[in-house]
N, C-alpha and C positions, 0 to 999 in steps of 0.2 A: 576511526577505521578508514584503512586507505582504499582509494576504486580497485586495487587490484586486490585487494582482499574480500569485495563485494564480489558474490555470484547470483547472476541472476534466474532466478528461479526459488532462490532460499528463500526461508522466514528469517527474520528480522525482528529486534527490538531496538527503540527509537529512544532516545538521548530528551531528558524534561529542555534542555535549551531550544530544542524545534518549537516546542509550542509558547516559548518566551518569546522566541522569534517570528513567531506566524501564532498569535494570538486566534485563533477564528473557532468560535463558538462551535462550530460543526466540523471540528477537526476530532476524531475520537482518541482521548489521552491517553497518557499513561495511567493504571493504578497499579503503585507500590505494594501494598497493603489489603491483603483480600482475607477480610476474618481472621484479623491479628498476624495474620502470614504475609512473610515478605514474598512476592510476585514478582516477576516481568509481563508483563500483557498490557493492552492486546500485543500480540506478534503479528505482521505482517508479510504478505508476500510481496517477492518483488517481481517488478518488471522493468525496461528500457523501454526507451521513447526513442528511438534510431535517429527520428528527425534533431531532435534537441541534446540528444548524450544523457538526459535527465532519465534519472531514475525514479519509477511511480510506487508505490507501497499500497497493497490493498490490504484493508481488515479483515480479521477474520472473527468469527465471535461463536461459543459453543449453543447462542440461543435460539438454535433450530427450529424448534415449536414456535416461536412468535416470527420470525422471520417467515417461515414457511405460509403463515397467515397474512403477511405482506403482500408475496409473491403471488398467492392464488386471486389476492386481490387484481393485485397488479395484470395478471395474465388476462385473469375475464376481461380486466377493461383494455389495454395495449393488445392482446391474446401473442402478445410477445415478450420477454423479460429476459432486458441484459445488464441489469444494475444488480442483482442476486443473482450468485451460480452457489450450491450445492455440492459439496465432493467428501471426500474422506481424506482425514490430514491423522498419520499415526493409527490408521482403525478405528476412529472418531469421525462419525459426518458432523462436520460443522458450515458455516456459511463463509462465502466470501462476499462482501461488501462493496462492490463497483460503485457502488453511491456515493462510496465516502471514500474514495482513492484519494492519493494528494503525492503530489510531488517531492521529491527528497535526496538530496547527496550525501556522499557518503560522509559528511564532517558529522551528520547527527546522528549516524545507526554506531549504535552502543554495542551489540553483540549480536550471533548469529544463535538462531533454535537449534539446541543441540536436542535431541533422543536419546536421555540417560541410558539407555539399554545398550546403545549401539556404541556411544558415543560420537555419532556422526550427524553432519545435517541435517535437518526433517526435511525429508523432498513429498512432490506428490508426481504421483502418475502423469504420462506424457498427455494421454487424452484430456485430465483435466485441465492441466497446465496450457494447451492447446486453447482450449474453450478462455480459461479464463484472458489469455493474451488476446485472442479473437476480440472478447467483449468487451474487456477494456480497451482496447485500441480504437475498438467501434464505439462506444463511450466517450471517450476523450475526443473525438473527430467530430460527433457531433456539440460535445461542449464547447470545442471552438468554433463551430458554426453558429452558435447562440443561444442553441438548445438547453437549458438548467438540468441536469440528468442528476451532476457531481454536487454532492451539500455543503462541503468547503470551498471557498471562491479559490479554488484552486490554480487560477490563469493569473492570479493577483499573485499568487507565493512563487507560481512556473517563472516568472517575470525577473521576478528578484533575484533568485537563485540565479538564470542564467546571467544576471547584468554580476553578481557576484564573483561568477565564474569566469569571465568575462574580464571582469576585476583583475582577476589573481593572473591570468592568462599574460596578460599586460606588463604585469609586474612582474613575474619570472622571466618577459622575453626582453626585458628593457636591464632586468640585469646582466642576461646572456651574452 
């Protein structure tokens, strides 16, 4: 998929070569195969890094009830949580995953969430999509300050992709 066919804000499904590429235990994969059924998931949402052009991918995951047990955790002790946001995706609350965001270009997103009903993109509400950019921006700012918030060493994969891009950037302008 090309960056102009990337929008930000969509959901997303990611390409098994990202995780051949960026091998890290605490990346959350794909599963093909869910009870003999062929799947796409997780889906991700996206977002842009303005500083770097990189584009971020947050999880999403339908397991509400044990997340939500996280989080309560999490709040009593921080009495603040911006690594779980909470919304509705499709009339489904599910979670979003700031913990486990990770970096990503468009050579490994395989396909966009379509909403068989509509046949168009799955969006979410401005307010949530607000919050979630909020918290991951505020997230990733302190993961490069030193802070561990994000579970994939995601500054290690931000790294490569830009030297990759980087790369190609060179080479198209040396053909020019």
């Amino acid at each position: 998929m090309t960056n102009n066919q990337v929008t930000i804000g969509n959901f997303y499904f990611i390409e098994d070569q990202y995780f051949e590429d960026f091998p890290d235990p605490n990346l959350m994969t794909n599963k093909k195969t869910v009870k003999g059924v062929e799947h796409n998931r997780p889906c991700f949402y996206s977002l842009l890094d303005n500083k770097t052009g990189i584009m971020w991918f947050i999880p999403i995951s339908s397991q509400v009830d044990k997340f939500e047990q996280i989080y309560n955790k999490k709040l009593e002790k921080y009495k603040e949580v911006d690594t779980i946001v909470f919304g509705y995706v499709m009339g489904n609350k599910r979670v979003f995953l700031i913990q486990s965001m990770f970096p990503i270009t468009s050579k490994y997103i395989m396909n966009v969430y379509i909403d068989t009903a509509t046949m168009q993109p799955v969006v979410i509400n401005e307010k949530l999509r607000d919050e979630l950019n909020k918290k991951a921006n505020k997230v990733l700012s302190l993961q490069r300050k030193g802070f561990r918030l994000i579970f994939p060493n995601v500054l290690a994969i931000e790294r490569i992709l830009i030297e990759n891009m980087e790369s190609i950037d060179q080479a198209a302008s040396s053909i020019s």
